[in-house]
py3Dmol code that shows the C-alpha trace and the ligand (Angstrom):
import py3Dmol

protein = """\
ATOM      1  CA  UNK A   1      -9.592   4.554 -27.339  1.00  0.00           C
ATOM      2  CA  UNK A   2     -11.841   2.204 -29.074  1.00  0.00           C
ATOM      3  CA  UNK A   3     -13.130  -1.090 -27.437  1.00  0.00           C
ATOM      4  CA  UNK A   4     -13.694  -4.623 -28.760  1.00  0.00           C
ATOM      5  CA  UNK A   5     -16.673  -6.084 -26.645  1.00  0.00           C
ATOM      6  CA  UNK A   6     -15.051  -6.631 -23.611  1.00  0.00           C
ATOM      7  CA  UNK A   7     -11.391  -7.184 -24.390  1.00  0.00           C
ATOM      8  CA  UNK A   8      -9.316  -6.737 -21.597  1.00  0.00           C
ATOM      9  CA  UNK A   9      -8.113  -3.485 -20.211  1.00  0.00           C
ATOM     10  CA  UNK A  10      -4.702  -3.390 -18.221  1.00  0.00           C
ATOM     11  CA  UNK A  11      -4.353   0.926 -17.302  1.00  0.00           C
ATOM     12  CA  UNK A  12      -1.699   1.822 -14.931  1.00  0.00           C
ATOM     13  CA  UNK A  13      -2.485   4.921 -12.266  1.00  0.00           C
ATOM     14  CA  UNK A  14       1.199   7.115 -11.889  1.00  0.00           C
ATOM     15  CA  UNK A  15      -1.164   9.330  -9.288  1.00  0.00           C
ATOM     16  CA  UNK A  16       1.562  11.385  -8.124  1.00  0.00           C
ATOM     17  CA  UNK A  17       5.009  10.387  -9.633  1.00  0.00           C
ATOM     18  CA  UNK A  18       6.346  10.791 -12.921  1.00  0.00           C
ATOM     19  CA  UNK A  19       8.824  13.140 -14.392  1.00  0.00           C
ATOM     20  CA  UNK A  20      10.525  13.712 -17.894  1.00  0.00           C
ATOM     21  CA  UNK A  21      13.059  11.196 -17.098  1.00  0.00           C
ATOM     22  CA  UNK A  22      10.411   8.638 -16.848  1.00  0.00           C
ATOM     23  CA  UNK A  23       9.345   9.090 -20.376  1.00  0.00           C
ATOM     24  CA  UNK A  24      11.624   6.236 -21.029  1.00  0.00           C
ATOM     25  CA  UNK A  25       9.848   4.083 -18.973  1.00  0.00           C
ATOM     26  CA  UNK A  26       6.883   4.845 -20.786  1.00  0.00           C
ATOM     27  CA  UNK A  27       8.091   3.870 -24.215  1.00  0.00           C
ATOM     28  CA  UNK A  28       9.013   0.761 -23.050  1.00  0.00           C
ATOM     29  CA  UNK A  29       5.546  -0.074 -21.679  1.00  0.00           C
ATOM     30  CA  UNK A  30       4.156   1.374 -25.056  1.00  0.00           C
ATOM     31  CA  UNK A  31       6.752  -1.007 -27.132  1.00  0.00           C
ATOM     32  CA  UNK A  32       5.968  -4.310 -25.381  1.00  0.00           C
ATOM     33  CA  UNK A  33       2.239  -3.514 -25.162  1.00  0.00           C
ATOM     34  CA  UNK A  34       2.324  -3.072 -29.113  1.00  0.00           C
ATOM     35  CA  UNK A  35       3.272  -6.746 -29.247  1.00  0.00           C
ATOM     36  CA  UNK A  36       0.226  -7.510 -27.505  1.00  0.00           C
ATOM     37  CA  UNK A  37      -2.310  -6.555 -29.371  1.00  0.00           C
ATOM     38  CA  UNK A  38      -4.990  -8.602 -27.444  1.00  0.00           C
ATOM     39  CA  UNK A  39      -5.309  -6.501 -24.741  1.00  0.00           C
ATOM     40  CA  UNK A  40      -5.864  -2.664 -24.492  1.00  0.00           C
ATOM     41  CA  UNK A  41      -3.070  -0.725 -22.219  1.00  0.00           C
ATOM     42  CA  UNK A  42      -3.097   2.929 -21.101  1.00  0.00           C
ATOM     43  CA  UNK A  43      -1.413   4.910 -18.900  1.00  0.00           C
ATOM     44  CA  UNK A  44      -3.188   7.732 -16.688  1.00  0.00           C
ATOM     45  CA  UNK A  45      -0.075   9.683 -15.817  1.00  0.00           C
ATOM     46  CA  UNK A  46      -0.019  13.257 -13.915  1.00  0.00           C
ATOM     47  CA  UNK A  47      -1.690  16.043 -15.845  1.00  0.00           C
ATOM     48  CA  UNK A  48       2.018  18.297 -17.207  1.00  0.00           C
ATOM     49  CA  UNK A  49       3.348  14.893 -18.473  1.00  0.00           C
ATOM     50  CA  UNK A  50       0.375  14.023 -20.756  1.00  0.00           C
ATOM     51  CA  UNK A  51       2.018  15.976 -23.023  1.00  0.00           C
ATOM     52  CA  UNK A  52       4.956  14.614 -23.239  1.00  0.00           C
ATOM     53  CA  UNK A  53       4.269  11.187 -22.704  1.00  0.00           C
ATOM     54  CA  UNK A  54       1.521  11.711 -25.780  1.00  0.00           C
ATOM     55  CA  UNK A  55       4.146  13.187 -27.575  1.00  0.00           C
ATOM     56  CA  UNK A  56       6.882  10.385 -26.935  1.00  0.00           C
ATOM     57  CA  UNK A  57       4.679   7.002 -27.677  1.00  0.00           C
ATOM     58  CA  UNK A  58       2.139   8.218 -30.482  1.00  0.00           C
ATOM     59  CA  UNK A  59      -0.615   5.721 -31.023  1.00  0.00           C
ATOM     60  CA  UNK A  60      -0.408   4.534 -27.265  1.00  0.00           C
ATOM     61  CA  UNK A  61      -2.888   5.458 -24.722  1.00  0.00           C
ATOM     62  CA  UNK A  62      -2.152   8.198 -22.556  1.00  0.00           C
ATOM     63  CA  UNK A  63      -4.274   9.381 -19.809  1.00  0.00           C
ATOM     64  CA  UNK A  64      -4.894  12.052 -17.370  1.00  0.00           C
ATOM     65  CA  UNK A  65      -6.476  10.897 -13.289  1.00  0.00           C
ATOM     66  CA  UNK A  66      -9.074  13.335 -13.309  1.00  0.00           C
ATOM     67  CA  UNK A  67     -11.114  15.770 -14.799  1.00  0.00           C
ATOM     68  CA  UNK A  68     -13.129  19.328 -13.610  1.00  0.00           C
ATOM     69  CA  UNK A  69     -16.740  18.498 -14.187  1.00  0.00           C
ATOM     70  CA  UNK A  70     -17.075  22.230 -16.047  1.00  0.00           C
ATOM     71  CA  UNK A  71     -15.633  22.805 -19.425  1.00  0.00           C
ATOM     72  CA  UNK A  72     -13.864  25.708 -18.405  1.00  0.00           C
ATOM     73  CA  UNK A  73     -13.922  28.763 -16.183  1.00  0.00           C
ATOM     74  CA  UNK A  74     -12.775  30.327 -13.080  1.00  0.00           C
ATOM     75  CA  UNK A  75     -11.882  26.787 -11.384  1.00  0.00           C
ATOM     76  CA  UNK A  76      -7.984  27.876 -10.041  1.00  0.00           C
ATOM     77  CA  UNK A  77      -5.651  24.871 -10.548  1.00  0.00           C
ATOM     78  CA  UNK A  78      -7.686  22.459 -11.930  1.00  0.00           C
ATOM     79  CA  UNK A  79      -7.736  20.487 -15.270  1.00  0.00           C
ATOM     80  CA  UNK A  80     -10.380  20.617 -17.844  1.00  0.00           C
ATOM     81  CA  UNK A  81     -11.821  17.881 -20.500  1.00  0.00           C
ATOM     82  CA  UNK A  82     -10.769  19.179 -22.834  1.00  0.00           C
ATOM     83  CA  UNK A  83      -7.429  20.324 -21.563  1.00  0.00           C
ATOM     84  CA  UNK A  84      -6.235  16.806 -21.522  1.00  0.00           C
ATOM     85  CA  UNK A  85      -7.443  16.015 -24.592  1.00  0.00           C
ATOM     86  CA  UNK A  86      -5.367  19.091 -26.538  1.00  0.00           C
ATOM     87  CA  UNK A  87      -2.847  17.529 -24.708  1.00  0.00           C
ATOM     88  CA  UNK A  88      -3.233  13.958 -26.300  1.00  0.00           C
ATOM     89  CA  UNK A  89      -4.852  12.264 -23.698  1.00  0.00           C
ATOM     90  CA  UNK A  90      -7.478   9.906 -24.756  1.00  0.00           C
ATOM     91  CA  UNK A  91      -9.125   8.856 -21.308  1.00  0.00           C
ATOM     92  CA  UNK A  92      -9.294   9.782 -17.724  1.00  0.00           C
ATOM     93  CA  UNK A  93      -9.975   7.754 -14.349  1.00  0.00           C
ATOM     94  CA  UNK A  94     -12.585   9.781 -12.263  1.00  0.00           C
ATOM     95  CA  UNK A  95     -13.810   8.933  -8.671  1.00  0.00           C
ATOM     96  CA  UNK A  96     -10.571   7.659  -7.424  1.00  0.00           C
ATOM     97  CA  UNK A  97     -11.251   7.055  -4.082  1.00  0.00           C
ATOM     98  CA  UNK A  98      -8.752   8.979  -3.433  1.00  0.00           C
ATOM     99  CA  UNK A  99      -9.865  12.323  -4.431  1.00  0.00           C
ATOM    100  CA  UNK A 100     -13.383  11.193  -3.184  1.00  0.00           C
ATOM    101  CA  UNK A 101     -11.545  11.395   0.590  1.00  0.00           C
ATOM    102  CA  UNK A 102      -8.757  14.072  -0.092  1.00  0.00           C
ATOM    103  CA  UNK A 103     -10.817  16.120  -2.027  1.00  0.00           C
ATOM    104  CA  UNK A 104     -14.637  15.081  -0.329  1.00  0.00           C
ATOM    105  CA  UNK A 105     -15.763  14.502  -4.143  1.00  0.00           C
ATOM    106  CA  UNK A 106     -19.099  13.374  -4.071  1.00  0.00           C
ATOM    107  CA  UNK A 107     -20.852  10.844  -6.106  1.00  0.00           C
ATOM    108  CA  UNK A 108     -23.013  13.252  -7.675  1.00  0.00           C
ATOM    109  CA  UNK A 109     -19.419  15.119  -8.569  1.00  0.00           C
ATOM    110  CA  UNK A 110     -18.143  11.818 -10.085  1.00  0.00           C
ATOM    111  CA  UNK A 111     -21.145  11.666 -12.311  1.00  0.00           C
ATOM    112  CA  UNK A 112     -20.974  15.034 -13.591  1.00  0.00           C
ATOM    113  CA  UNK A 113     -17.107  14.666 -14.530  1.00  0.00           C
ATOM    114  CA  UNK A 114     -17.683  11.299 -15.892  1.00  0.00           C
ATOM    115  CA  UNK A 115     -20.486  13.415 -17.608  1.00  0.00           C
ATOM    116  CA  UNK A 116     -18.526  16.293 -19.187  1.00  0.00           C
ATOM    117  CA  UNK A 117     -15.300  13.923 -19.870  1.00  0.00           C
ATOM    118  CA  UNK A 118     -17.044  11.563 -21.911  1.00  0.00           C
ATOM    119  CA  UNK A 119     -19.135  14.295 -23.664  1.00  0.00           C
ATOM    120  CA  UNK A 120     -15.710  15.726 -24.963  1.00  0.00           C
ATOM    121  CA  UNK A 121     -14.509  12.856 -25.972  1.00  0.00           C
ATOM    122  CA  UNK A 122     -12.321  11.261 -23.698  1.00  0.00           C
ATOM    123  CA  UNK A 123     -12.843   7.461 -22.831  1.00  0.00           C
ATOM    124  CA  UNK A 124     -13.134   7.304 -18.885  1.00  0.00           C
ATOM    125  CA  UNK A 125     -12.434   4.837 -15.839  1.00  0.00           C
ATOM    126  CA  UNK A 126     -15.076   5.582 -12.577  1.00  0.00           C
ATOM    127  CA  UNK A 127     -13.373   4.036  -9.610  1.00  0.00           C
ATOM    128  CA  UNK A 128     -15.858   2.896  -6.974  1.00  0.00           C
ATOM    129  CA  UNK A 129     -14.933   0.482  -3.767  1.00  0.00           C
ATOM    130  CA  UNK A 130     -15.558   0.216  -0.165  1.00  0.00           C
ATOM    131  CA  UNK A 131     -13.605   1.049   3.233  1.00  0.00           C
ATOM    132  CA  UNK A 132     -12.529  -1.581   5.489  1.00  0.00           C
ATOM    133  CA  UNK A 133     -15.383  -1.293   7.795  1.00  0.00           C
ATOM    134  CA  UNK A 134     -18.426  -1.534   4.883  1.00  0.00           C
ATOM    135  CA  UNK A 135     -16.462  -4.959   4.183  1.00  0.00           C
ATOM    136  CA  UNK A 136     -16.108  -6.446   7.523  1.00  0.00           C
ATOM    137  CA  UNK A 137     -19.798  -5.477   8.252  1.00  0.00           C
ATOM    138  CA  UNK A 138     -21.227  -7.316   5.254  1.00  0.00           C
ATOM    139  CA  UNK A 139     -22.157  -4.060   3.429  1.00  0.00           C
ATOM    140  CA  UNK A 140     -19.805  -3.822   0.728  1.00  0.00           C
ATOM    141  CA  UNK A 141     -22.082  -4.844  -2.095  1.00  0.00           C
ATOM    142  CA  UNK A 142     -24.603  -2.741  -1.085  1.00  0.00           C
ATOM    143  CA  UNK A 143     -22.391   0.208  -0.438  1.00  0.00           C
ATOM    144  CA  UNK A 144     -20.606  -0.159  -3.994  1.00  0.00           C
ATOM    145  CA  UNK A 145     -24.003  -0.031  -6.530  1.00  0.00           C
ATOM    146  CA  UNK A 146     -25.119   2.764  -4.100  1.00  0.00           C
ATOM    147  CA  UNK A 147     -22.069   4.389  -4.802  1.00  0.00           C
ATOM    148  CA  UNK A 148     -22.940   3.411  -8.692  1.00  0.00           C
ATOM    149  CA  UNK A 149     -26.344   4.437  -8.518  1.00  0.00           C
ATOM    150  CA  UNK A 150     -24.959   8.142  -7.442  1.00  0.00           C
ATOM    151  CA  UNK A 151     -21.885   8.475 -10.248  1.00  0.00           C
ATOM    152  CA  UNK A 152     -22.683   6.234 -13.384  1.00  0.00           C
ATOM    153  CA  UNK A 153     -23.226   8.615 -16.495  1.00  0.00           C
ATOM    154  CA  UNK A 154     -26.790   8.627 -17.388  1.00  0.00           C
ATOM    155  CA  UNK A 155     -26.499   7.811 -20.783  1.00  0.00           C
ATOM    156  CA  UNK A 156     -23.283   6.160 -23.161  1.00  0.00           C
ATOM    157  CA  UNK A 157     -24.903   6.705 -26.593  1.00  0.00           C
ATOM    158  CA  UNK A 158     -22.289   8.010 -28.546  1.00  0.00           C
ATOM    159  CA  UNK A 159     -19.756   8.160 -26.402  1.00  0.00           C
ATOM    160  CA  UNK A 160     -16.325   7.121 -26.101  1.00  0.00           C
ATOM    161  CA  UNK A 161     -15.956   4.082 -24.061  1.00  0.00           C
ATOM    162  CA  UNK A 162     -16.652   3.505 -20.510  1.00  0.00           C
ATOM    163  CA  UNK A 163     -14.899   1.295 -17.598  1.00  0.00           C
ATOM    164  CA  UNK A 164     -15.604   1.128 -14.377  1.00  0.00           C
ATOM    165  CA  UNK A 165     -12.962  -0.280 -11.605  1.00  0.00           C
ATOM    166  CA  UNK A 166     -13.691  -1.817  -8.327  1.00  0.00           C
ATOM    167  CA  UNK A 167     -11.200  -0.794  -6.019  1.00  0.00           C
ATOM    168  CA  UNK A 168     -11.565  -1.690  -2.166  1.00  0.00           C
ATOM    169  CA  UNK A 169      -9.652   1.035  -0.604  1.00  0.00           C
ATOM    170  CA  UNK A 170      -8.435  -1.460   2.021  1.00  0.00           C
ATOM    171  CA  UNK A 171      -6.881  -2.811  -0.725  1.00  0.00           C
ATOM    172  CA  UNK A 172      -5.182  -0.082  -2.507  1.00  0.00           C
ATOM    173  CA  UNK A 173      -1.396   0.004  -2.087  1.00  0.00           C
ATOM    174  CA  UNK A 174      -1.671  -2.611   0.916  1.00  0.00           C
ATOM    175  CA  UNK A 175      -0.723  -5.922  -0.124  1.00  0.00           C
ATOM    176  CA  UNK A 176      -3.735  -7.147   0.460  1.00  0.00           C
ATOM    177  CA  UNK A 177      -6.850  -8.474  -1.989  1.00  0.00           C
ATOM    178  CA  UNK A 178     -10.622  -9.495  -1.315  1.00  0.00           C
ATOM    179  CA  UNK A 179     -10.408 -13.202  -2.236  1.00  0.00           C
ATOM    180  CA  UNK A 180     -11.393 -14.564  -5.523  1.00  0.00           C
ATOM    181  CA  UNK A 181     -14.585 -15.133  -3.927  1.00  0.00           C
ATOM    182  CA  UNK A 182     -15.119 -11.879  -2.956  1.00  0.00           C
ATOM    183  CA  UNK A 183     -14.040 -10.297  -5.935  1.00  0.00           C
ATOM    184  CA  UNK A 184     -16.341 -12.496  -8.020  1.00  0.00           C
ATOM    185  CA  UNK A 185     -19.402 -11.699  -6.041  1.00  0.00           C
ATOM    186  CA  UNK A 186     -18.644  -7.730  -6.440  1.00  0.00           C
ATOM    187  CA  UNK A 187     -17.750  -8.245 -10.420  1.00  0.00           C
ATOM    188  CA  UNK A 188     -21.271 -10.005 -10.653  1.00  0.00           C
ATOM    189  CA  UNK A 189     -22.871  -7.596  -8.881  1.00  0.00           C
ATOM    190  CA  UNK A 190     -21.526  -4.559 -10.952  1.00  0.00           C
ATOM    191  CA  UNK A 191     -21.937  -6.385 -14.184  1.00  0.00           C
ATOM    192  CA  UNK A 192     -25.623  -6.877 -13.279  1.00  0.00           C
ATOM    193  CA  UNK A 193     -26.264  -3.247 -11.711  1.00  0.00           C
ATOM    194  CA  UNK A 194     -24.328  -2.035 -15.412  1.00  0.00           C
ATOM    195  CA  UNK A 195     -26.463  -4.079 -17.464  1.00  0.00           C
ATOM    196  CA  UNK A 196     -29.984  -3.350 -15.729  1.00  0.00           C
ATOM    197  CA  UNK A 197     -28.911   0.819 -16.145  1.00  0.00           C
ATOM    198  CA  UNK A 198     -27.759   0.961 -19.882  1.00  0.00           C
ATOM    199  CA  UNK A 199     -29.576  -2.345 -20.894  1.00  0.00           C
ATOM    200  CA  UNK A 200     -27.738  -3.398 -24.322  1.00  0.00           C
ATOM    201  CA  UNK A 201     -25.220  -0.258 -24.248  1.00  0.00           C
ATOM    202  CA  UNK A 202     -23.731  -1.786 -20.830  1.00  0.00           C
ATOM    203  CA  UNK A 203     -22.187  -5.002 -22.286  1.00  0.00           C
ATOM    204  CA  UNK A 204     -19.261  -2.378 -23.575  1.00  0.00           C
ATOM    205  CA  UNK A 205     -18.566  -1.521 -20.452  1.00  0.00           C
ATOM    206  CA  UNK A 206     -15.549  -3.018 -18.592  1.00  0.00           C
ATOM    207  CA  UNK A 207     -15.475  -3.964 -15.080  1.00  0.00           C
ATOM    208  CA  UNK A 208     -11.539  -3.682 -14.038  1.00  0.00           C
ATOM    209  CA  UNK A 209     -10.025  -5.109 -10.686  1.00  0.00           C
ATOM    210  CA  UNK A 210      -8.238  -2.691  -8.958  1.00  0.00           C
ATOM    211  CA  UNK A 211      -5.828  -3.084  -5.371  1.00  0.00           C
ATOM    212  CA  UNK A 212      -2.532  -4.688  -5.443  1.00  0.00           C
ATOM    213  CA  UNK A 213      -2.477  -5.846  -8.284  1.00  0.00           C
ATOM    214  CA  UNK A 214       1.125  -7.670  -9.251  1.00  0.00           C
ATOM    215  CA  UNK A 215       2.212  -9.744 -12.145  1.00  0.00           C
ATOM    216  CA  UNK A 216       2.326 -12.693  -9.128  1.00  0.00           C
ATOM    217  CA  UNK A 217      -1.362 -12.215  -8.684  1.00  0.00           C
ATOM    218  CA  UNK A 218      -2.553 -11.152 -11.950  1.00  0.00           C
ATOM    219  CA  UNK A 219      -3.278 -14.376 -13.812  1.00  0.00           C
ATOM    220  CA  UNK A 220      -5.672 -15.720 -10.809  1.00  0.00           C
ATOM    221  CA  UNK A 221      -7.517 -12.040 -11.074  1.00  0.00           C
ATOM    222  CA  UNK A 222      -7.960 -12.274 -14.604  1.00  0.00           C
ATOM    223  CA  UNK A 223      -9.204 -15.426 -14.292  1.00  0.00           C
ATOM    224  CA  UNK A 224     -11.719 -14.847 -12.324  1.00  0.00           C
ATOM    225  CA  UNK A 225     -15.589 -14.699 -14.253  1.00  0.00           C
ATOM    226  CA  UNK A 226     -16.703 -11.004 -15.256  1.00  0.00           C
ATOM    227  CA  UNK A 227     -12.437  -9.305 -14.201  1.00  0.00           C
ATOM    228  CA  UNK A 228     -11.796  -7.525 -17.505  1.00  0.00           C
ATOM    229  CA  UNK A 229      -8.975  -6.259 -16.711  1.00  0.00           C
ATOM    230  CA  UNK A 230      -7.161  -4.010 -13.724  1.00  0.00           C
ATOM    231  CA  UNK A 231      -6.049  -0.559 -12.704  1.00  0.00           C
ATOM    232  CA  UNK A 232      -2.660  -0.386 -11.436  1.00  0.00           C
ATOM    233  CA  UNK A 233      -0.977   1.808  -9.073  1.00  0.00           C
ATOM    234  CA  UNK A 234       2.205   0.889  -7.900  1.00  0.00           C
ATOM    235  CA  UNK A 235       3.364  -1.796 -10.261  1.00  0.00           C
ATOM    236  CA  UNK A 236       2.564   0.294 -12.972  1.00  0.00           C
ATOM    237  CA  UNK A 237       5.498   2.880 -12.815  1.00  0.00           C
ATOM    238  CA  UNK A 238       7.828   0.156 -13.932  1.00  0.00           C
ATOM    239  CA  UNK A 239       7.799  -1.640 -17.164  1.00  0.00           C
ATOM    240  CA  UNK A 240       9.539  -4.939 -15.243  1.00  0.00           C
ATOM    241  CA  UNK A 241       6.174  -4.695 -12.915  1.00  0.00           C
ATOM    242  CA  UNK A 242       3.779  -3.722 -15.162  1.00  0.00           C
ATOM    243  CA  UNK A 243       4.254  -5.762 -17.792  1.00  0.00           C
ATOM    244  CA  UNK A 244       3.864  -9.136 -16.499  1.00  0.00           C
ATOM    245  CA  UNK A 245       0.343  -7.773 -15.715  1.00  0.00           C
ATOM    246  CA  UNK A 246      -0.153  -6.626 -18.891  1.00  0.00           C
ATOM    247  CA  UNK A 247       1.309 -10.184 -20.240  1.00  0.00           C
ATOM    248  CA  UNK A 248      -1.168 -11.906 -17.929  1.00  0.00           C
ATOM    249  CA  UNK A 249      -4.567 -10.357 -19.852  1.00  0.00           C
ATOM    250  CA  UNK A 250      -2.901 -10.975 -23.685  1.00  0.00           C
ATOM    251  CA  UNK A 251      -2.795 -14.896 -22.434  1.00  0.00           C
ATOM    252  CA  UNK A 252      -6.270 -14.878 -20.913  1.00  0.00           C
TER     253      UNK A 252
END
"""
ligand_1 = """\
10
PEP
C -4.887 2.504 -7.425
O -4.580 3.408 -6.670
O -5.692 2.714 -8.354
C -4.314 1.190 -7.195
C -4.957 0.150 -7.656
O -3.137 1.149 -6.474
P -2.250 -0.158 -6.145
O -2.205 -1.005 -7.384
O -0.898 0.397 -5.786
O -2.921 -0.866 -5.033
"""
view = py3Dmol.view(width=600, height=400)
view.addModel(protein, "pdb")
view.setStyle({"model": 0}, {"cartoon": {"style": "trace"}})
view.addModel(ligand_1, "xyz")
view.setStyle({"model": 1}, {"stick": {}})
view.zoomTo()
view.show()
C-alpha cells in the first residue's frame, strides 16, 4: 500500500462477519473505489477470507484486523505477519480497542505488533481512543497520547506506511460522534504528538476518524482540519454504505 503525503484513507473493519458469499460485495467496493483514484480504500476483513478476497479483487487492498507480535511459533490460534501477507494482505489494524478489552492487549503489546507487522512488510492502522468516562472527565486528550506514547512504533524508516485512527470507544457502533470540535482538538493533538516522535517521517502518517461513521456524516468529518480519512465498521460491510463514505474523501 503506498501513500501520497496524506491522501485520504477510507478502510472498512468486517471484525467478525464475512463469508465467501460476501466476496461479491467486495468486488463491488473494489470496482467503484477504482474510479476513485483520489482516495486510498482497503478492506481489513477476517483472517480465512484474506485469501479469497485477495484472490477475487487483485490490485485492491485487502487487510487482516490483527497481527501476533512474534513471527512465528507456538502461539495456538493466532495469526502471524507474515501469514497475512502470503495470504495477500497488504495491511493490518492493530490496537483495536476491542482486542485491547477482550483480549487485555496492552499498549506495550500494540507496539510490538505494530513493530513486527510493519517490519514484514505490511502497512498498519494503530487504533487508539478513550472510554466514556476519560471523556466526560476532561481526560481524553491526555489519556489518548499516553496511550500513543505506550504503542507508536519506534521508528518508520523504511517501512511500509503507517495510520493511526482515533476511535472513542463510546463511539464505536453507537450512533453517536465527539463533535467536530472535539474531534478537531484530538486530530491536532495526535498530529502534533506524531510529528514531535518521528519529526519529518511523521507527516506520512495518517490520522483517520473512526466511530459511526456514515455516508450522512462523512463529508462534515472529512472536513474537519487534520481527518484524513476514517475506519469503518458497520457501514463498511455494504457497498450501498460504504461507498458514499468512500465518495465523500475522493470530493474532499
Ligand atoms: C470500528 O469498530 O472500528 C468502528 C469504527 O465501528 P463503527 O463504524 O461501526 O462505529
Amino acid at each position: 500500500m503506498t501513500t501520497d503525503m496524506r491522501r485520504k484513507l477510507v478502510a472498512g473493519n468486517w471484525k467478525m462477519h464475512g463469508l465467501s458469499s460476501d466476496l461479491a460485495e467486495i468486488a463491488v467496493i473494489a470496482a467503484a473505489s477504482k474510479r476513485l483514484p483520489a482516495v486510498d480504500v482497503a478492506l481489513c476483513v477476517p483472517a480465512v477470507l484474506v485469501e479469497r478476497a485477495a484472490r477475487a479483487v487483485p490490485g485492491f487492498a485487502i487487510g487482516g484486523q490483527d497481527v501476533h507480535h512474534a513471527e512465528q511459533g507456538a502461539h495456538t490460534g493466532n495469526v502471524s505477519a507474515r501469514m497475512l501477507l502470503d495470504a495477500g494482505a497488504v495491511l493490518t489494524i492493530v490496537g483495536h480497542s476491542e482486542r485491547r478489552d477482550a483480549h487485555r492487549e496492552s499498549d506495550e503489546e500494540v507496539r510490538a505488533k505494530a513493530e513486527t507487522a510493519l517490519a514484514c512488510g505490511l502497512a498498519v492502522i494503530l487504533c487508539v481512543g478513550e472510554p466514556l468516562e476519560i471523556r466526560e472527565a476532561g481526560a481524553a486528550v491526555q489519556t489518548v497520547l499516553a496511550q500513543l506514547d505506550g504503542s507508536l512504533p519506534r521508528s518508520l524508516a523504511g517501512r511500509p506506511p503507517l495510520a493511526v485512527a482515533y476511535e472513542p470507544i463510546w463511539a464505536i457502533g453507537t450512533g453517536k460522534i465527539p463533535t467536530g470540535e472535539e474531534i478537531a482538538a484530538m486530530h491536532a493533538a495526535i498530529r502534533k504528538h506524531i510529528d514531535d516522535h518521528y519529526s519529518d517521517a511523521g507527516a506520512a502518517v495518517r490520522i483517520l476518524y473512526g466511530g459511526s461513521v456514515k455516508g450522512s456524516n462523512a463529508p462534515e468529518i472529512f472536513a474537519i482540519a487534520d481527518v484524513d480519512g476514517a475506519l469503518v465498521g458497520g457501514a463498511s460491510l455494504k457497498a450501498t454504505d460504504f461507498l458514499p463514505i468512500v465518495e465523500a474523501a475522493a470530493a474532499r
